[in-house]
VMD Tcl script that builds the backbone (N, CA, C; Angstrom):
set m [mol new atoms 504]
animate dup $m
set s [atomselect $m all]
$s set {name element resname resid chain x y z} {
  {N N UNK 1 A 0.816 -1.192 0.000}
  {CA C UNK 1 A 0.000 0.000 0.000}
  {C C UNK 1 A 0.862 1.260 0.000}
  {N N UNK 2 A 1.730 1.504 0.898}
  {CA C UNK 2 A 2.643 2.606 0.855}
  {C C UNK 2 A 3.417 2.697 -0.271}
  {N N UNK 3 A 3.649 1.805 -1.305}
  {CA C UNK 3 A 4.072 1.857 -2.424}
  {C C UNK 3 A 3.657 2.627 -3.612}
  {N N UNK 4 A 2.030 2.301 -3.326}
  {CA C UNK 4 A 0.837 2.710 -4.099}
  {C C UNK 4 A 0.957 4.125 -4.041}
  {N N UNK 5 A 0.841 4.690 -2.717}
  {CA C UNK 5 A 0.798 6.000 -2.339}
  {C C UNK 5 A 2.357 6.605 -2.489}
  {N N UNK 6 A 3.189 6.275 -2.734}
  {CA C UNK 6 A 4.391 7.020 -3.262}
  {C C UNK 6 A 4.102 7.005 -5.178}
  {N N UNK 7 A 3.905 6.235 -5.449}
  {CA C UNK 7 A 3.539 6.071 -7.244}
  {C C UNK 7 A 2.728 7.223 -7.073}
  {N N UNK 8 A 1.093 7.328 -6.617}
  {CA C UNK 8 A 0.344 8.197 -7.212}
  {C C UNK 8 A 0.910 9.715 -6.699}
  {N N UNK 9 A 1.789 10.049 -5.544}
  {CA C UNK 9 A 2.186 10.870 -5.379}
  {C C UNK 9 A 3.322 11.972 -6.415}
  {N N UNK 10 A 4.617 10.782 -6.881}
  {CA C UNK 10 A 5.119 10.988 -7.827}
  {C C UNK 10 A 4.599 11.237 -9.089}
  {N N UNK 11 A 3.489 10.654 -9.459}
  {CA C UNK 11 A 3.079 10.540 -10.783}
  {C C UNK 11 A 2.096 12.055 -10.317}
  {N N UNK 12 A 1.547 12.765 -9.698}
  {CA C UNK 12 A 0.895 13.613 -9.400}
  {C C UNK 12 A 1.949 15.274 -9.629}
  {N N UNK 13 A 3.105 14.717 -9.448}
  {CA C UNK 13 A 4.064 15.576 -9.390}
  {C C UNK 13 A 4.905 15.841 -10.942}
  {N N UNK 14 A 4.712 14.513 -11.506}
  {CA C UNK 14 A 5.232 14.452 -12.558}
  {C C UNK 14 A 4.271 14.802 -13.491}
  {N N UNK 15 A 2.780 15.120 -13.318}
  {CA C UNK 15 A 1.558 15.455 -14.425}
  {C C UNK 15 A 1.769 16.985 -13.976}
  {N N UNK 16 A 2.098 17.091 -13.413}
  {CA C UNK 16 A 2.501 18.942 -13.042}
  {C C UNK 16 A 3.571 19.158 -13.894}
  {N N UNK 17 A 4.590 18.410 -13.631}
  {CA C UNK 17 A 5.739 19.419 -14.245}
  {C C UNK 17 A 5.302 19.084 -15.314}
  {N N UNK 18 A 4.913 18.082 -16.264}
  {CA C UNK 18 A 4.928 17.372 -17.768}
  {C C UNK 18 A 3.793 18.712 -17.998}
  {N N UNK 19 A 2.367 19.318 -17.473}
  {CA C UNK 19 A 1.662 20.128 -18.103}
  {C C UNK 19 A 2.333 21.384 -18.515}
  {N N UNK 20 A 3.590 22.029 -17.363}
  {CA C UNK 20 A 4.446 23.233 -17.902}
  {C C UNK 20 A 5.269 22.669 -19.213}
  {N N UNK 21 A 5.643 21.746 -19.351}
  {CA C UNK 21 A 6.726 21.105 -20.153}
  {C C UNK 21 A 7.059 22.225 -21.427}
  {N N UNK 22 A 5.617 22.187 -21.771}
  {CA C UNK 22 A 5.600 22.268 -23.781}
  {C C UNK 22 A 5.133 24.244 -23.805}
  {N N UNK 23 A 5.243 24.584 -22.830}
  {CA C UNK 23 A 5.272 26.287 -23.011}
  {C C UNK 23 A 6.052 26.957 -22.082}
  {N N UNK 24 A 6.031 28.255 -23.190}
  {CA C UNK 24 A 7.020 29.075 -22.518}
  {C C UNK 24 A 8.433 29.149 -22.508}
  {N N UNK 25 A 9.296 29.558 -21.574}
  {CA C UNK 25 A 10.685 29.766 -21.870}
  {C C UNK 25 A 11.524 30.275 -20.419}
  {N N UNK 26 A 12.535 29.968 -20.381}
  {CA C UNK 26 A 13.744 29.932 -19.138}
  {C C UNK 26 A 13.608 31.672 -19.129}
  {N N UNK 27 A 13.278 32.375 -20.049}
  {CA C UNK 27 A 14.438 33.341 -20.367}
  {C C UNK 27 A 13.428 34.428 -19.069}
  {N N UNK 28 A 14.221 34.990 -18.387}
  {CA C UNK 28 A 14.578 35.824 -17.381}
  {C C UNK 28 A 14.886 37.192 -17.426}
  {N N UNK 29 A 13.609 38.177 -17.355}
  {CA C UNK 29 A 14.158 39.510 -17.678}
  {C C UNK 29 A 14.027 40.529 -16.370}
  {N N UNK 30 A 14.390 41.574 -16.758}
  {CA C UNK 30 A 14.330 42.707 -15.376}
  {C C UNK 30 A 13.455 43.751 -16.011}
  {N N UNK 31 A 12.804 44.088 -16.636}
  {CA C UNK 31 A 11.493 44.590 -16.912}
  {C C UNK 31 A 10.550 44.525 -15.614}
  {N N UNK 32 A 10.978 45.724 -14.931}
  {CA C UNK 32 A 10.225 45.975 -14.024}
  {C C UNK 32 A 8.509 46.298 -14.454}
  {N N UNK 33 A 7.828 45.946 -13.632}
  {CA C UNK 33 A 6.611 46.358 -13.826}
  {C C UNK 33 A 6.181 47.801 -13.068}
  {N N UNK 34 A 5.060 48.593 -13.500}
  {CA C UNK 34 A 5.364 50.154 -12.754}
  {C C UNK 34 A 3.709 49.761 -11.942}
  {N N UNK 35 A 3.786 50.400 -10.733}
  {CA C UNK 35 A 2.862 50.687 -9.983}
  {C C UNK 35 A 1.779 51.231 -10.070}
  {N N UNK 36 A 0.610 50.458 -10.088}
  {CA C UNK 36 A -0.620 51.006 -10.306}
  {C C UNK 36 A -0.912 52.251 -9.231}
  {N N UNK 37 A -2.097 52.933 -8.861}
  {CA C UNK 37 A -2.650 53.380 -8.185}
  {C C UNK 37 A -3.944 52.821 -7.952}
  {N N UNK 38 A -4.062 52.517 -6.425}
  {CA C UNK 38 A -5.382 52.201 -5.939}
  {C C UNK 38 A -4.541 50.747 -5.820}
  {N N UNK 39 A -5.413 49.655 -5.749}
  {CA C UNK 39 A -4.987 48.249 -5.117}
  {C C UNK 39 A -4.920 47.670 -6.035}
  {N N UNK 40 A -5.550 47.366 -7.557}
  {CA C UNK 40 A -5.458 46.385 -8.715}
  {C C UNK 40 A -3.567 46.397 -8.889}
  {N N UNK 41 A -3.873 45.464 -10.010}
  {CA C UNK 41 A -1.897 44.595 -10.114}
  {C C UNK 41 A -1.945 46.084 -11.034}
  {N N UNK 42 A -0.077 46.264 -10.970}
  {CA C UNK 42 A 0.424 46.665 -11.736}
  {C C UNK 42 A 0.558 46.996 -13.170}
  {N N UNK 43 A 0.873 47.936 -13.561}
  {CA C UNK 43 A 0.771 47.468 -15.417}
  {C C UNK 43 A 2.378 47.283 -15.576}
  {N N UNK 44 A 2.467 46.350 -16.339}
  {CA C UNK 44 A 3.985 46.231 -16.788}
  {C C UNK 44 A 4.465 46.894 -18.349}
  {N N UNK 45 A 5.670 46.969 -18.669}
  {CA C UNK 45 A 5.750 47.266 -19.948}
  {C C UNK 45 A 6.003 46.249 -20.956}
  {N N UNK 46 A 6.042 45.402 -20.470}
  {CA C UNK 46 A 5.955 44.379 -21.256}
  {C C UNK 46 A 4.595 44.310 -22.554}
  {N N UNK 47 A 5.086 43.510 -23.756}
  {CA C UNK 47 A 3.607 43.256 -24.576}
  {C C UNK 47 A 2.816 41.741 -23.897}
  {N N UNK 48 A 1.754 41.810 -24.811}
  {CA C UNK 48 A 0.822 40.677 -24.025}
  {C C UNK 48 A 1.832 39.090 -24.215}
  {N N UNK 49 A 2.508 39.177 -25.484}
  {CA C UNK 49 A 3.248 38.463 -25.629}
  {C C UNK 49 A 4.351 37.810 -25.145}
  {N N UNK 50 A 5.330 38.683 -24.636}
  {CA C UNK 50 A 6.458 38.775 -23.671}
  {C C UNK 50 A 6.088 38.220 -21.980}
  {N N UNK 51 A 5.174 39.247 -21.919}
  {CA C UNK 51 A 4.021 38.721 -21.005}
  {C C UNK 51 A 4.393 37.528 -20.441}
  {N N UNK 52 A 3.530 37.037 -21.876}
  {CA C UNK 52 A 2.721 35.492 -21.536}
  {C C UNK 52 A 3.919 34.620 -21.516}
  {N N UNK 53 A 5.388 34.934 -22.107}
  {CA C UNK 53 A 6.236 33.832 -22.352}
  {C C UNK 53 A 7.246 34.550 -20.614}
  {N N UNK 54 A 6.871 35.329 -20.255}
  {CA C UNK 54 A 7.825 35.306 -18.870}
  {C C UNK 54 A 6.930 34.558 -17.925}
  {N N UNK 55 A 5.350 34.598 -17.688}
  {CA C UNK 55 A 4.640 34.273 -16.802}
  {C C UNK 55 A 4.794 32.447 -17.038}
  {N N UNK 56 A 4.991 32.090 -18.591}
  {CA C UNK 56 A 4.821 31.187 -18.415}
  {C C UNK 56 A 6.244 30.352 -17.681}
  {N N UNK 57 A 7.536 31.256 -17.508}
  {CA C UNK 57 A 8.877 30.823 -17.622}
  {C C UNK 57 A 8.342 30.453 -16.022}
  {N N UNK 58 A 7.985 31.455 -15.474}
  {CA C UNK 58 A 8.014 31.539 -13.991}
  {C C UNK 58 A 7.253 30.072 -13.320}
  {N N UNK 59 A 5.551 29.971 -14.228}
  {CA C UNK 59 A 5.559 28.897 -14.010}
  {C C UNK 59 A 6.545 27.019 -14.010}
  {N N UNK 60 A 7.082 27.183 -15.263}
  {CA C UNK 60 A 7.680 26.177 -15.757}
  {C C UNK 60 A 8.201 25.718 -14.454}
  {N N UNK 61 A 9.250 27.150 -14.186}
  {CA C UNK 61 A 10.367 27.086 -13.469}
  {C C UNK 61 A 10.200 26.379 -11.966}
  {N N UNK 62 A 8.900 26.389 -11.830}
  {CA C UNK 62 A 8.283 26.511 -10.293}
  {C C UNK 62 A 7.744 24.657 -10.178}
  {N N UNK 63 A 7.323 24.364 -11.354}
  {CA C UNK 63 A 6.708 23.040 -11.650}
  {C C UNK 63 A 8.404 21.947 -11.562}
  {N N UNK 64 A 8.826 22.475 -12.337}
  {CA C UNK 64 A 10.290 21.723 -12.261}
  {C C UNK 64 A 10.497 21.223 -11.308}
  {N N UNK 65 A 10.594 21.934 -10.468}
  {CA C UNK 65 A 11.166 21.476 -8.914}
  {C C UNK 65 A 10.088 20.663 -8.165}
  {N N UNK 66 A 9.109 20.608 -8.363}
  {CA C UNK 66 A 8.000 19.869 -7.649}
  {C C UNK 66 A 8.574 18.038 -7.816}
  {N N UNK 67 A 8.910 17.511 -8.863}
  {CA C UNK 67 A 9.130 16.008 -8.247}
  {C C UNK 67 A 10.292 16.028 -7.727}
  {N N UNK 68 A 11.455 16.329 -7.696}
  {CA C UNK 68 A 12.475 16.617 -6.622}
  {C C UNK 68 A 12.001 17.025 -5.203}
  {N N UNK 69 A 10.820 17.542 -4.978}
  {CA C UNK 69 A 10.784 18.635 -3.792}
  {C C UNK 69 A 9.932 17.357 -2.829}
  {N N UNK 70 A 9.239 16.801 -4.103}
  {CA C UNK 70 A 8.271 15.211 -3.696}
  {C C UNK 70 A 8.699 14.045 -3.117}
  {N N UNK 71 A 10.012 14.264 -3.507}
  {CA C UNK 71 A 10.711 13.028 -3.346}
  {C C UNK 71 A 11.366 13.088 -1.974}
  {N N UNK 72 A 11.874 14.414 -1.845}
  {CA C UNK 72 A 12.747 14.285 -0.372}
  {C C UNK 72 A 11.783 14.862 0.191}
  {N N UNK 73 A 10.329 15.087 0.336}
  {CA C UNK 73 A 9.057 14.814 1.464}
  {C C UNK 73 A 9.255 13.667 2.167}
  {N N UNK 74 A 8.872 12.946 0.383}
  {CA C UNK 74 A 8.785 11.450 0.787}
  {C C UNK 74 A 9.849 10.801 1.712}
  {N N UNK 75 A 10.604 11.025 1.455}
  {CA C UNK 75 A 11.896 10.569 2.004}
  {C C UNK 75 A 12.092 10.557 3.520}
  {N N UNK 76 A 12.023 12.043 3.891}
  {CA C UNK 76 A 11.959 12.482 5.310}
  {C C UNK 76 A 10.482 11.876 6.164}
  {N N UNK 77 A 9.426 11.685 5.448}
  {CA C UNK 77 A 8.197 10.930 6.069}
  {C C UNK 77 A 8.438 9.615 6.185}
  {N N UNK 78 A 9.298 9.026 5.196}
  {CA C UNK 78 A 9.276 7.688 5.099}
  {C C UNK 78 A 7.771 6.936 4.907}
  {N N UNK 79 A 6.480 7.443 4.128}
  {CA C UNK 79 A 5.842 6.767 4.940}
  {C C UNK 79 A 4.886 6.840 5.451}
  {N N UNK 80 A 5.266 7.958 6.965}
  {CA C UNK 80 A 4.569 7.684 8.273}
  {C C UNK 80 A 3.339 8.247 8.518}
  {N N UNK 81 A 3.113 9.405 7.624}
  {CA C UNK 81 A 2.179 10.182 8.146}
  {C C UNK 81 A 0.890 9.812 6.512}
  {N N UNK 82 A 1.280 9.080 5.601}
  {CA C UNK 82 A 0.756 8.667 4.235}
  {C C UNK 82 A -0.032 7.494 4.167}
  {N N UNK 83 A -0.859 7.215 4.071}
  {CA C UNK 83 A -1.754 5.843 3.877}
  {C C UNK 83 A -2.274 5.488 2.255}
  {N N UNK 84 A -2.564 4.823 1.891}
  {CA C UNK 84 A -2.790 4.419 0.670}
  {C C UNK 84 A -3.957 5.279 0.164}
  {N N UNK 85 A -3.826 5.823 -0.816}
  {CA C UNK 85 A -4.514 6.971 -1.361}
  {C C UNK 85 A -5.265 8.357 -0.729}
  {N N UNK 86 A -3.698 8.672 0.385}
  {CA C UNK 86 A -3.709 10.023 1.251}
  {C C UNK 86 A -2.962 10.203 0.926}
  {N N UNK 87 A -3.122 11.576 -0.252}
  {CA C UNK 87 A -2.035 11.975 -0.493}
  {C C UNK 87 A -1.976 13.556 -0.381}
  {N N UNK 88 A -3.052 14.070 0.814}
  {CA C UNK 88 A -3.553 15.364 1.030}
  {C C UNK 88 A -1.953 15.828 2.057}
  {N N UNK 89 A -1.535 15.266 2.585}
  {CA C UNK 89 A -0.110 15.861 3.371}
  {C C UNK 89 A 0.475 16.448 2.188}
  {N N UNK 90 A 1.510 15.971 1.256}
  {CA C UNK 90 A 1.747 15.945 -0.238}
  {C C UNK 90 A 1.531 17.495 -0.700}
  {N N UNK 91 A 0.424 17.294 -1.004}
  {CA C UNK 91 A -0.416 18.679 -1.419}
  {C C UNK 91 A -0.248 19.619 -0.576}
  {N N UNK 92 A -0.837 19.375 0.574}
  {CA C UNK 92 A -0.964 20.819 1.308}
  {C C UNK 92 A 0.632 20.998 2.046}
  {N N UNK 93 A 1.565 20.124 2.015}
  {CA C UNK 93 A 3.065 20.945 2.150}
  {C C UNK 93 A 4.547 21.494 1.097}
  {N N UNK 94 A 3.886 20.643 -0.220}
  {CA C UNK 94 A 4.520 20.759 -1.329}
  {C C UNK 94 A 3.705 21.293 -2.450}
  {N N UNK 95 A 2.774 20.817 -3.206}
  {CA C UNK 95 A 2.107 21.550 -4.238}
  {C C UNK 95 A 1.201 22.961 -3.942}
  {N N UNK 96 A 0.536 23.153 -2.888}
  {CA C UNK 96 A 0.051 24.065 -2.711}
  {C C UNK 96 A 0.882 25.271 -2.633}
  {N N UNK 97 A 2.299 25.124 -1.552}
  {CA C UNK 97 A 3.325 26.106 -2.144}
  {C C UNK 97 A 3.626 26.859 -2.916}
  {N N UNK 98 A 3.649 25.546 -3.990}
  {CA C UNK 98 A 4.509 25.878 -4.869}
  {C C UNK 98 A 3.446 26.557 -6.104}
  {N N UNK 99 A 2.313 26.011 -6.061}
  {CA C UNK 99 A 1.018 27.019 -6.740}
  {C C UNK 99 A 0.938 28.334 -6.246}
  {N N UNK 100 A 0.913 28.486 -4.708}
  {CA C UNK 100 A 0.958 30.076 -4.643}
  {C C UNK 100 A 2.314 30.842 -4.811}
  {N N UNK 101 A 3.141 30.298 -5.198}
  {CA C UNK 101 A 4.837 30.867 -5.176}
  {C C UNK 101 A 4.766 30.976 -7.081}
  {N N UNK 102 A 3.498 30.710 -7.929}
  {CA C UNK 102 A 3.383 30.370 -8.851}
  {C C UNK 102 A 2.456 32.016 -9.225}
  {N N UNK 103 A 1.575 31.889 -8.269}
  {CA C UNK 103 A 0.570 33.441 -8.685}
  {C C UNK 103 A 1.453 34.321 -8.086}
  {N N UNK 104 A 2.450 34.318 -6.960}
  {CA C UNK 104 A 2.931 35.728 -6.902}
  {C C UNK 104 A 4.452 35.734 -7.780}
  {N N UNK 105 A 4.663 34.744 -8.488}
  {CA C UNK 105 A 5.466 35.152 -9.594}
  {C C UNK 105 A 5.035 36.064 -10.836}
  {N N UNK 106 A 3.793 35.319 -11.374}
  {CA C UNK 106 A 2.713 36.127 -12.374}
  {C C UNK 106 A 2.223 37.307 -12.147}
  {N N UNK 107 A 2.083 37.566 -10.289}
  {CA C UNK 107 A 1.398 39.249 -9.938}
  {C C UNK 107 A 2.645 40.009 -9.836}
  {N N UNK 108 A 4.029 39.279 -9.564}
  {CA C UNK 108 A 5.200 40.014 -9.672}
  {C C UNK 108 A 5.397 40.972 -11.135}
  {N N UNK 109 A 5.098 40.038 -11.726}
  {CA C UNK 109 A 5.144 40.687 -13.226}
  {C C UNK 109 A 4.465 41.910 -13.733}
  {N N UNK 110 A 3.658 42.128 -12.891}
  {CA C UNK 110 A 2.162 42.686 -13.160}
  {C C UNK 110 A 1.423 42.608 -14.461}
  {N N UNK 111 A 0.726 43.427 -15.216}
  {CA C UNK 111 A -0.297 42.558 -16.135}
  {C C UNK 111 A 0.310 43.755 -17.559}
  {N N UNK 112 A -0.328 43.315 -18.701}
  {CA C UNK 112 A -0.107 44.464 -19.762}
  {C C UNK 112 A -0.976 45.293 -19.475}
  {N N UNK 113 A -0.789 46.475 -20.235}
  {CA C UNK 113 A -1.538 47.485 -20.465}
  {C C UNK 113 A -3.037 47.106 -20.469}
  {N N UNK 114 A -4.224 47.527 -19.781}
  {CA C UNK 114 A -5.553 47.272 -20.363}
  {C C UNK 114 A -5.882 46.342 -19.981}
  {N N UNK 115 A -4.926 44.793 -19.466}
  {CA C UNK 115 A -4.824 43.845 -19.069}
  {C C UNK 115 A -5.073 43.608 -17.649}
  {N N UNK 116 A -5.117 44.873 -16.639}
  {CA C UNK 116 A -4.263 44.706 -15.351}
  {C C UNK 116 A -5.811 44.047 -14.608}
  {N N UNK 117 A -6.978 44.139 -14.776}
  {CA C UNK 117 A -8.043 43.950 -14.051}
  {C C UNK 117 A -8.374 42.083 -14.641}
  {N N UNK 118 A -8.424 41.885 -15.605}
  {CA C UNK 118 A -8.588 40.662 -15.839}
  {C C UNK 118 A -7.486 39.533 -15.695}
  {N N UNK 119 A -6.072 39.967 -15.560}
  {CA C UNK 119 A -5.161 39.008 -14.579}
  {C C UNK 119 A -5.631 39.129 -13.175}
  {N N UNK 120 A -5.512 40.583 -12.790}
  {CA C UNK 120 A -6.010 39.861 -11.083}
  {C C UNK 120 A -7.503 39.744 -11.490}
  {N N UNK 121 A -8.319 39.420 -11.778}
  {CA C UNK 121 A -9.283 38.476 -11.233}
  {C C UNK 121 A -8.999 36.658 -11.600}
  {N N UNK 122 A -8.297 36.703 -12.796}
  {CA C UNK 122 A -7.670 35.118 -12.929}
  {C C UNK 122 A -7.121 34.999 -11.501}
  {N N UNK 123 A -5.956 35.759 -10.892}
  {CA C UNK 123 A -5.058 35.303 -10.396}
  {C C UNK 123 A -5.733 34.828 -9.166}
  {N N UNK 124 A -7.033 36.053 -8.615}
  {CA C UNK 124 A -7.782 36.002 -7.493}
  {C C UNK 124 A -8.246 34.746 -7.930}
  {N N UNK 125 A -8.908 34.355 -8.703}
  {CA C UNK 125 A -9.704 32.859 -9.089}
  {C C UNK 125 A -8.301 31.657 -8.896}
  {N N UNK 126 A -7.569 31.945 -8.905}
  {CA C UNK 126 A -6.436 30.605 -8.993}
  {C C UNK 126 A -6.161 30.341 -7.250}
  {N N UNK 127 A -5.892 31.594 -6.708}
  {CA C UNK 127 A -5.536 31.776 -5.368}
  {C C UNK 127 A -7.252 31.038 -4.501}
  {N N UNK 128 A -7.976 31.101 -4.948}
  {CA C UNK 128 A -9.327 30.727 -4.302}
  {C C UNK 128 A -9.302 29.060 -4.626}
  {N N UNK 129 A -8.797 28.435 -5.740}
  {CA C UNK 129 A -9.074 27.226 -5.967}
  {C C UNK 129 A -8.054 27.045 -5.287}
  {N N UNK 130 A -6.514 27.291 -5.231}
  {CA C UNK 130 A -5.555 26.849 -4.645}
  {C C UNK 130 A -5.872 27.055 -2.934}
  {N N UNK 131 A -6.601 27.672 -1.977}
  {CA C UNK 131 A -7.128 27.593 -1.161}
  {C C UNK 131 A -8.777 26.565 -0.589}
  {N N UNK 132 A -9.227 25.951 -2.317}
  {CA C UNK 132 A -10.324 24.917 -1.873}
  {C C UNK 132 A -9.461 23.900 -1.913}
  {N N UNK 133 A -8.016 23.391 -2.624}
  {CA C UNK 133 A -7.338 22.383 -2.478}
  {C C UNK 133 A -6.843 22.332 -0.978}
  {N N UNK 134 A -6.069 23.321 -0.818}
  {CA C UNK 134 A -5.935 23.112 0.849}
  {C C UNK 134 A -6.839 22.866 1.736}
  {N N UNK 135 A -8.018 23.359 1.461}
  {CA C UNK 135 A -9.053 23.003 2.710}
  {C C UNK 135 A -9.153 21.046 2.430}
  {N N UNK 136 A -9.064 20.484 1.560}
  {CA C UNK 136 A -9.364 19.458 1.544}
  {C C UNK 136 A -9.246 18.747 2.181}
  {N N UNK 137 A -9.587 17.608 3.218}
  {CA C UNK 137 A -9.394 16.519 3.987}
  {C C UNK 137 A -8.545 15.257 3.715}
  {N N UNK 138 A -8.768 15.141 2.106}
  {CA C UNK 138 A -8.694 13.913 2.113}
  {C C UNK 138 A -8.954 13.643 0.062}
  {N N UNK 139 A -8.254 14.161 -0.236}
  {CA C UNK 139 A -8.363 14.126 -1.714}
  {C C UNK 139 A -7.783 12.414 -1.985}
  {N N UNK 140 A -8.453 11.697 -2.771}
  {CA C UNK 140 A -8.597 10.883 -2.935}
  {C C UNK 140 A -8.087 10.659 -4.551}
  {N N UNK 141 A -8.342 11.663 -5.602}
  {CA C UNK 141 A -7.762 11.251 -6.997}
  {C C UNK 141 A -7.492 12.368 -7.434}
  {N N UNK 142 A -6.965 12.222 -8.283}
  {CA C UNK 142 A -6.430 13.901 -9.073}
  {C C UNK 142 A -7.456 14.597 -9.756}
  {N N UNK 143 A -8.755 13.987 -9.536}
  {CA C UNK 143 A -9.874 14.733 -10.331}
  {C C UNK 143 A -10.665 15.443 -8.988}
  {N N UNK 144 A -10.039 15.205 -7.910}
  {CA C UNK 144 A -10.651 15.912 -6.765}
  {C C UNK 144 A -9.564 17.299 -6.618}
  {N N UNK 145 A -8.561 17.249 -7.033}
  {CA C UNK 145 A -7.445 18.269 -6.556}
  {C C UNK 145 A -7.694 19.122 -7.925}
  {N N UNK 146 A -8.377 18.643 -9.693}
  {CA C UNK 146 A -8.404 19.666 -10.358}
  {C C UNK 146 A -9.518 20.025 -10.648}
  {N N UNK 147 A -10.290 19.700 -9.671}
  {CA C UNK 147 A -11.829 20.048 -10.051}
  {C C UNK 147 A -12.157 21.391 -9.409}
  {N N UNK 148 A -11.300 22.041 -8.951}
  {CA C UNK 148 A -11.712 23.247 -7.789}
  {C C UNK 148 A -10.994 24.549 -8.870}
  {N N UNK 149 A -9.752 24.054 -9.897}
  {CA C UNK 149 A -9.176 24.605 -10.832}
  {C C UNK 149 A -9.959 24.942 -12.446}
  {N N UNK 150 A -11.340 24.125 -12.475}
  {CA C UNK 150 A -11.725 24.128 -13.606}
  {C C UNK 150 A -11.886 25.156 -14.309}
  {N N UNK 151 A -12.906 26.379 -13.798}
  {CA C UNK 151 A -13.040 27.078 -14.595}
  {C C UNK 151 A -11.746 27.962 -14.724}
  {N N UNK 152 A -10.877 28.573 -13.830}
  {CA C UNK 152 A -10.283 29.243 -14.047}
  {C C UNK 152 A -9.354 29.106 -15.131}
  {N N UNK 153 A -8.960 27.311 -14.922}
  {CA C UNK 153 A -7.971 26.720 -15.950}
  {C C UNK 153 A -8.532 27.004 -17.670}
  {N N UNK 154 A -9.615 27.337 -17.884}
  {CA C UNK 154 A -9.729 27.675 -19.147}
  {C C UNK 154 A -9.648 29.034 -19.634}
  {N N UNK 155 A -10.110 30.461 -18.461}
  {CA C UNK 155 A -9.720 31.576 -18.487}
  {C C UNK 155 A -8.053 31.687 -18.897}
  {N N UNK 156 A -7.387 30.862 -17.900}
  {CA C UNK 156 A -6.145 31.235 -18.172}
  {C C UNK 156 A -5.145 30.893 -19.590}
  {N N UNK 157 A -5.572 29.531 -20.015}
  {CA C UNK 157 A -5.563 29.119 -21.194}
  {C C UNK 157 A -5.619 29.925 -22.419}
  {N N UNK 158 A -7.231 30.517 -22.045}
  {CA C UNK 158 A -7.647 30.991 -23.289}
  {C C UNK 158 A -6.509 32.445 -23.331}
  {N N UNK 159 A -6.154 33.095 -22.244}
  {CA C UNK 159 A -5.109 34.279 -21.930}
  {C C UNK 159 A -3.567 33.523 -22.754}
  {N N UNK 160 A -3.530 32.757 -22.463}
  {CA C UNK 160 A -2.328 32.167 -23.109}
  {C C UNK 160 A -1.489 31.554 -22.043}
  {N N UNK 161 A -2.065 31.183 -20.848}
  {CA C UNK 161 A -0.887 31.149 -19.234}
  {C C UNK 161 A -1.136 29.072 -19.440}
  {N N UNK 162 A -0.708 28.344 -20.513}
  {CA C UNK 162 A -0.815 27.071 -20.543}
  {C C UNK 162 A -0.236 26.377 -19.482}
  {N N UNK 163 A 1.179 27.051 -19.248}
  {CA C UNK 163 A 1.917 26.575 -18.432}
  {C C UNK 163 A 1.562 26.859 -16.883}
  {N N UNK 164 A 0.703 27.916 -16.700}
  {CA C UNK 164 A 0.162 28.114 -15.095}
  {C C UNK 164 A -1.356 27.174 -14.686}
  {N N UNK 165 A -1.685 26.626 -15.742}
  {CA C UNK 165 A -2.977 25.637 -15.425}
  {C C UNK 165 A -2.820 24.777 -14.658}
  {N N UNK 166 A -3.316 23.975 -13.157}
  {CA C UNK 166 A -3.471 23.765 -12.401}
  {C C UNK 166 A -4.948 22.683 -12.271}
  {N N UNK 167 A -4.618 21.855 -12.739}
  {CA C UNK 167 A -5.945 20.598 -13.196}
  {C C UNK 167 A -6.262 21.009 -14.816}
  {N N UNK 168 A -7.251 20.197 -15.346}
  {CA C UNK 168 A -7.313 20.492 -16.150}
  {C C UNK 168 A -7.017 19.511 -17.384}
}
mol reanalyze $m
mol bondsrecalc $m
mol representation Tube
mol addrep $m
């Protein structure tokens, strides 16, 4: 059984990084974003394009590390605290992290021009599902951990953020 529950754990980790896989790019810029007024995100100078290929870098970058980060969980639990298809510890000390270390990379950026109100409400919508995953007890399959991601995962899509989708 504890076998079981290290497989679906890994393989949970590895459908994460494999969804960043195929978008986006490493590349790393200092294109500051400039400060809105009032509380909405930032506008950046970036185009929608540039944008979308830094937000998606940030994601990539963030997914990468998740089966490494899985593994020496696992490692240090041995186990102990995991039962055969509990794999809610998992989640709520490693993936959930690393999802919100994922939206304040993207709000780091702040949004394009014209753009700035419909990223933060994605981002607000990602941060709300990534908070119904944590509340969870007891997620049982990966269609329970991306079912709280649905709609947003197609907003963001359709924006171009492939690599920040989160179920789906």
């Amino acid at each position: 059984m504890k076998a079981r529950s290290t497989i679906m754990l890994v393989a949970l980790a590895a459908v994460l990084a494999v969804a960043a896989a195929g978008c986006g790019s490493d590349e790393e810029g200092s294109d500051a974003a400039v400060q809105s007024d009032g509380g909405s995100l930032a506008t950046s100078p970036l185009s929608k394009e540039e944008y979308v290929t830094r937000a998606s870098a940030a994601c990539m970058k963030r997914r990468r590390r998740l089966v490494p980060e899985i593994s020496v969980y696992l490692e240090k639990k041995s186990g102990k605290e995991l039962s055969s298809g509990n794999f809610a510890p998992v989640v709520k000390d490693v993936v959930v992290p690393a999802f919100e270390a994922e939206v304040e990379a993207v709000r780091a950026l702040g949004a394009p021009e014209g753009d700035e109100e419909e990223i933060e409400a994605m981002l607000a919508d990602q941060e709300a599902a990534i908070e119904a995953v944590r509340r969870m007890r007891n997620p049982r399959s990966f269609r329970d951990l991306e079912e709280p991601f649905a709609d947003v995962s197609q907003r963001l899509e359709d924006y171009g953020f492939a690599a920040c989708i989160n179920g789906g």
